[in-house]
N, C-alpha and C positions, 0 to 999 in steps of 0.2 A: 300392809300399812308401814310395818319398819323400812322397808326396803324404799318405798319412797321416801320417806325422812331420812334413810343414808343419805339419796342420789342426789340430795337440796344441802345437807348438810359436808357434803364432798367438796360444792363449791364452796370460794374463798370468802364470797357473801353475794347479795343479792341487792345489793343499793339501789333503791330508789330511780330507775329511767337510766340505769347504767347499764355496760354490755354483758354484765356478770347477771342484771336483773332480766335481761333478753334470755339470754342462754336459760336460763330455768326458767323463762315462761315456753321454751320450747323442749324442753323436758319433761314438763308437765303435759304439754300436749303430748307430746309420741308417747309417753306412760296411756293418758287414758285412751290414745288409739291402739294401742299394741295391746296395754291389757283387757280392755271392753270393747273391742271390736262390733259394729254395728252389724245387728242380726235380722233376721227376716222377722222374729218373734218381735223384737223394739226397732220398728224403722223409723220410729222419732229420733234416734240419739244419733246424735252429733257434739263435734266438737270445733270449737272455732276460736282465734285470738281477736279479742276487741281491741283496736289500737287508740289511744289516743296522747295526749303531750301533756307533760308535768315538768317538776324542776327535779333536779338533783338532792337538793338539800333543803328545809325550808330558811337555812341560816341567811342567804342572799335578800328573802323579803325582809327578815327581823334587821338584818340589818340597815333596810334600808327604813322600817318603821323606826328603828333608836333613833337614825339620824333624824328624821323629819322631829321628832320627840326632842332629841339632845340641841337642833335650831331653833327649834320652838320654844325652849323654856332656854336658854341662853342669850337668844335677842329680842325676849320679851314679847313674841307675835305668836300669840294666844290663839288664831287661827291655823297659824300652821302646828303646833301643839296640838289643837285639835282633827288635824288631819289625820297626824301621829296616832292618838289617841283612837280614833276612829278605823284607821287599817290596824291598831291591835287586837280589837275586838272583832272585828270582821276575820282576822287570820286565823284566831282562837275558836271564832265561833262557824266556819266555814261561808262565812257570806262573800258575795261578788264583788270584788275591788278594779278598780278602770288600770291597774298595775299588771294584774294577773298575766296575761299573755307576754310581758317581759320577762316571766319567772319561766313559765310553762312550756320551754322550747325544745324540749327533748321527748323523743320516741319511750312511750310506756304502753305497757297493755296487759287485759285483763284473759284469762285465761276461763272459757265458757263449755259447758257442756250440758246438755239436759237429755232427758231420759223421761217415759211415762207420760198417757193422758189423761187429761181430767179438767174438769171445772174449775178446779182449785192447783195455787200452785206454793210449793215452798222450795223455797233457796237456799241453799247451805252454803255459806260467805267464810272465805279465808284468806286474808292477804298472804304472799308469796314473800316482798319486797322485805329489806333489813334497812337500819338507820345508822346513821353515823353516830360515834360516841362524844361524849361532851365532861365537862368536868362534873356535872352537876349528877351525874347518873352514875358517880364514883360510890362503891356500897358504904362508906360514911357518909355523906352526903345524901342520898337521895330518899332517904327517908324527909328529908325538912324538902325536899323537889313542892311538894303543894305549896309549904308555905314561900317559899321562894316566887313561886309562879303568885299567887295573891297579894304579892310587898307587892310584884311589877305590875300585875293589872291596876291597883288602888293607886299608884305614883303617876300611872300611863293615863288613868281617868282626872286628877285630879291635877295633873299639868296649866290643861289651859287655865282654868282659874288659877294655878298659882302662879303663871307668867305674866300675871297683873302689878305681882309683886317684884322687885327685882332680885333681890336676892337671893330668896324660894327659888325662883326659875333658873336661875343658873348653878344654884345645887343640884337642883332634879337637870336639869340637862346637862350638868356633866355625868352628874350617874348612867343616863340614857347615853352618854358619848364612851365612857370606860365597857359597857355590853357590846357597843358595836365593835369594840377592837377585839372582844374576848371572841366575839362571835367570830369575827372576823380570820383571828385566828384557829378557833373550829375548821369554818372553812379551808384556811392552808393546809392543817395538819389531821385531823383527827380523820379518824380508818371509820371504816363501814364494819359494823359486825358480823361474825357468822350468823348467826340468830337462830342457832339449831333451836331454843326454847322461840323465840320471838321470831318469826311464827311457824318453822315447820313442822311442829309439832299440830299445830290446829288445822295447817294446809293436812298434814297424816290423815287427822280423825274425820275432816270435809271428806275427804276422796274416799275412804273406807265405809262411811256411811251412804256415800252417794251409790258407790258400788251395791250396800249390801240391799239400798232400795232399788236397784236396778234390776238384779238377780230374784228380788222379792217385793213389787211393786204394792205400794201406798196407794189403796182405792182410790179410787178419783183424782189423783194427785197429778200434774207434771212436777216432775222435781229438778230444778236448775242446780246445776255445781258453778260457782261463782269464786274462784281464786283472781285476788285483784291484787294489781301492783299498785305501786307508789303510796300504799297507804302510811310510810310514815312520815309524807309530806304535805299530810293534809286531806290525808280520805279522797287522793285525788282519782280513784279506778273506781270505787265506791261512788264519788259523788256523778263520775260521767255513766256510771251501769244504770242510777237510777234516774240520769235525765236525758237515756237512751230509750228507756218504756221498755226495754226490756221484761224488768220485774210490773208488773201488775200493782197496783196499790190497792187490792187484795190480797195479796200474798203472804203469809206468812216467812219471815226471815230469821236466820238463826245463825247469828257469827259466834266463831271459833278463835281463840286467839289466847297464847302465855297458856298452855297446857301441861307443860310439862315437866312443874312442880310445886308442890304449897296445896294449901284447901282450894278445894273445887266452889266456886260462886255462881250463881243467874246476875246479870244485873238488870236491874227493875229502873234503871233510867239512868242516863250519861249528859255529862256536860259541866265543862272546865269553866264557866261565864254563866252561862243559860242553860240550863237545866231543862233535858227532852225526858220523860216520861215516856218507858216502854209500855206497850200496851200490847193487846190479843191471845190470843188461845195458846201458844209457846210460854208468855210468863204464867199464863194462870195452868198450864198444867206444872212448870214449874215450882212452882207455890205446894203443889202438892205431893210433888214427887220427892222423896228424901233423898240425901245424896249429897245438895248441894245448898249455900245458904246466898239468902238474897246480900243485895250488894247496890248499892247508888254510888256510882262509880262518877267522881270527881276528877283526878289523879290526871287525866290524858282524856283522849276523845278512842272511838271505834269506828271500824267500819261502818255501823250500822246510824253513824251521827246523821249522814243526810238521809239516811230510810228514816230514822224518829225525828228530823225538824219536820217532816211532808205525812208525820202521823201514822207510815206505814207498819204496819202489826212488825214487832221483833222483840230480837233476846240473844243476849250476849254470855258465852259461856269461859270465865276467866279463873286461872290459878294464880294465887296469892299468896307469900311469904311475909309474914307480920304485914299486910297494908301495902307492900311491892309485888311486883312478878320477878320470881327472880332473876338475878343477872339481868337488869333489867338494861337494857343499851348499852352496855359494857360488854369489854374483848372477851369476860369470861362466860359469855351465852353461846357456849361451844356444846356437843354433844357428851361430854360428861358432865355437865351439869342437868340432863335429862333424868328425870325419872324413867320409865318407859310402863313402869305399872299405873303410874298417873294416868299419863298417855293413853292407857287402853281402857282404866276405869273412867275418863271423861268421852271418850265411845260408847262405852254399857250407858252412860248418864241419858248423853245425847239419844241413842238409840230408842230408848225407855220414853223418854220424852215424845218424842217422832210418832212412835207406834200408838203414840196415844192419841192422836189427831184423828182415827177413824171411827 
């Protein structure tokens, strides 16, 4: 398990649909061909790259939402304010905008391997990909990150009515014009992180337990290993795995992610706008298995956002420092900021969890 969190943590980062995020979804591969080679005992298992297209950064859409926002409440057209208004909440809450395939032009992909049969299937989800930093995920700062994000969603809802007025509207649309330049400047300047915490730490504890059901099969179970990129652009390997039918909606699913340092959480339901309710046999044994304390995870979105808006059984397994993960988006989520006892106690957690399912 360390040894694959060197081999991820070696590169310089894993950006999002970048060639540094290629190069580790093929490392990932040759790791579990070299190390679990397909046996005549499992002639299920394979392993295979799901490809598909995302953006880079998601600062390109936001910033094309300020401007429609920063027009809309500056020349008083209420309409276009609420276009504004309406791709913010769509981009926060993973919904389909007629925009998307102008963001979505670069090569990503998801990283797939299953193993085991059975009537029943469970996935074990970890994103690969790392994010760009920003000012706002500065360790002063990113403790008030919630409240920051609720000033902008309540200004971004409450636009077009106030481009009625003229005033209002071009208060709020210069605010919405000052984000598009900061954003802006994101874009020019700001680095991609290592993300030795965010996330190789949860890609570690995916592949170790996928391995250790492999060597030691979950009755009835197929078990999918699911390492997906692009997830800090929008859950975008996440959203195209589950509207490939790959996973079953039966399935039980279990993401890994920010493991490796702070108290151990489940979270019992996600969502930065709209609120998804985790549901199925993963939280309710969670609930009973000590270890770890529930969590309604506001803060960001997961992987597992487009499995719980489509109601599919999951559970989200995160570490947390006062109310953050540490180092969160910031240059210092290098591998000494790793626990590595964390890392191996959120294994025993997981594991415990798993084994309980039969």
């Amino acid at each position: 398990m360390r040894h694959l969190w060197e081999k991820l943590c070696a590169l310089p980062h894993r950006g999002s649909a970048t060639a540094c995020e290629a190069l580790a979804a093929r490392k990932l591969k040759a790791y579990l061909e070299q190390t679990s080679p397909r046996t005549a005992e499992d002639p299920e298992y394979q392993v295979e790259v799901q490809p598909f297209m995302a953006p880079r950064s998601y600062g390109p859409e936001l910033i094309l939402i300020s401007l429609l926002l920063a027009l809309g409440g500056w020349l008083g057209l209420w309409w276009l304010a609420l276009v504004g208004a309406l791709g913010f909440w769509a981009h926060f809450s993973g919904w389909w905008v007629p925009w998307r395939k102008l963001f979505d032009r670069y090569p990503s992909q998801n990283v797939l391997a299953q193993t085991g049969q059975g009537r029943k299937t469970l996935a074990l989800m970890a994103h690969y990909d790392t994010a760009k930093t920003f000012f706002l995920y500065h360790p002063k700062r990113v403790r008030f990150f919630r409240h920051n994000f609720l000033i902008n969603a309540a200004l971004a809802t409450l636009l077009p009515l106030g481009a009625l007025w003229t005033g209002v509207s071009q208060l709020l649309g210069l605010y919405f014009l000052v984000q598009a330049v900061l954003l802006a400047l994101r874009e020019l300047g700001a680095p991609y992180v290592n993300g030795a915490n965010d996330n190789a730490t949860g890609v570690a504890v995916a592949v170790a337990l996928f391995e250790e059901l492999r060597r030691d099969p979950l009755p009835d179970h197929r078990v999918v290993l699911a390492l997906t990129g692009s997830e800090e652009v929008g859950a975008k390997g996440a959203e195209f795995l589950v509207r490939s039918g790959r996973i079953p909606p039966d399935a039980l699913v279990l993401n890994i992610d920010n493991v490796g340092q702070g108290e151990l959480f489940y979270a019992t339901g996600e969502g930065m706008l709209i609120y998804h309710a985790y549901r199925g046999a993963l939280l309710e044994r969670a609930k009973a298995t000590p270890g770890a304390q529930p969590l309604a995870y506001r803060l960001a979105y997961f992987d597992t956002r487009p499995f719980a808006a489509r109601k599919i059984p999951c559970l989200t397994l995160i570490r947390l420092k006062n109310g953050i993960p540490p180092n969160w988006h910031w240059p210092t989520d290098r591998p000494d900021g790793v626990d590595w006892e964390a890392v191996q106690e959120t294994l025993f957690y997981a594991r415990t969890l798993v084994r309980q399912l039969v």
